[in-house]
N, C-alpha and C positions, 0 to 999 in steps of 0.2 A: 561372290560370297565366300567361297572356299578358299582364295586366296587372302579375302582379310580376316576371315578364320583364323588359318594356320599364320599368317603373321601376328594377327595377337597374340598368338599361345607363344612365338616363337620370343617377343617382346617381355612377357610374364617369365618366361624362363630365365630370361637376365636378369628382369628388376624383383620379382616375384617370391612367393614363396610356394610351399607343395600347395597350398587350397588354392592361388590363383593360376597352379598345374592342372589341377584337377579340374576344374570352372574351365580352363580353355580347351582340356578334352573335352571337355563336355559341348561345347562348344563345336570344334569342329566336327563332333560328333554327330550333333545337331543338321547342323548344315548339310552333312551329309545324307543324312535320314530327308530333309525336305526335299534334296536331290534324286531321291528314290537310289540309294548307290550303299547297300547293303554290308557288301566286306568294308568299305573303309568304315564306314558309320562303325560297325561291330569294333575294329582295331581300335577307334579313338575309345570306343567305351570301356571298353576292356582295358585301355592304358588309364582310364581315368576314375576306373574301381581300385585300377591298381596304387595310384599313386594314395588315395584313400587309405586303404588299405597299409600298405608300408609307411604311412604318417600319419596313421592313427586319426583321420578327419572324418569326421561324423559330419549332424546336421543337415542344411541343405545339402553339401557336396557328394555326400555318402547317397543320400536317398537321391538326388540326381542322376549319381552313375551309374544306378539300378533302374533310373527312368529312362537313359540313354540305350541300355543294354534289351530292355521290352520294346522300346521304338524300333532300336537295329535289327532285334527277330521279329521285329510285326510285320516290317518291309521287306524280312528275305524267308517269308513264309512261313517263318518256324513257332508255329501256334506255340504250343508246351514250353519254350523257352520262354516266350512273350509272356505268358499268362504266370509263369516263375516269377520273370525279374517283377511285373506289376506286381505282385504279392509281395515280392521283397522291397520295392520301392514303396508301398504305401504302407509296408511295417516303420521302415526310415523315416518318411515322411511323417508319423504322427509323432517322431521324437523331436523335429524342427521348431527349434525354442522361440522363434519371434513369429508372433500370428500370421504378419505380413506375408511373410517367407513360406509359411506352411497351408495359408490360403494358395494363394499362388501355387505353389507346388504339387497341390490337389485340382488344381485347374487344368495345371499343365498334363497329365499324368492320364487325366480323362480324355485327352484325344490324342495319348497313343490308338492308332489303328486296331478295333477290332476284332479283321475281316481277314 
């Protein structure tokens, strides 16, 4: 998994633009958090608020890299961060303009861990 993770992300980087930068952080992010494997989970989130951030991309990607960021401290314990980024991800989340995208995203968001 973590290897066709980071080969997506590494493919979107050639053909790509910053939102499908962002989406393949988020991504290996992901994968990493189902791993149970904490600091890298945190790094990809953290590059993929970043890339958010310095290209101005809202919507899903923005409110994802805040659901990445509650996942990676849900699994390395750190309650108070996790309970943050969920606040900040479901502030994101109710500005995601296509229903689809913002159902979904309020699906995904409720099984962050929160234990």
């Amino acid at each position: 998994m973590v290897h066709m993770a980071r080969g997506s992300r590494y493919h979107w980087e050639i053909v790509g633009t910053p939102k499908n930068w962002a989406i393949g952080e988020w991504q290996v992010s992901h994968v990493y958090a189902v791993q149970k494997r904490p600091e890298p989970a945190l790094y990809h989130a953290k590059r993929c608020l970043g890339i958010c951030r310095s290209n101005e991309i809202g919507d899903f990607p923005l409110a994802y890299a805040s659901e990445a960021l509650a996942r990676a401290s849900a699994i390395s314990g750190r309650r108070k961060d996790r309970d943050r980024y969920v606040r900040l991800a479901e502030a994101a989340g109710g500005s995601i303009r296509e229903d689809a995208d913002r159902e979904l995203f309020f699906r995904d968001i409720a099984t962050v861990p929160r234990r």
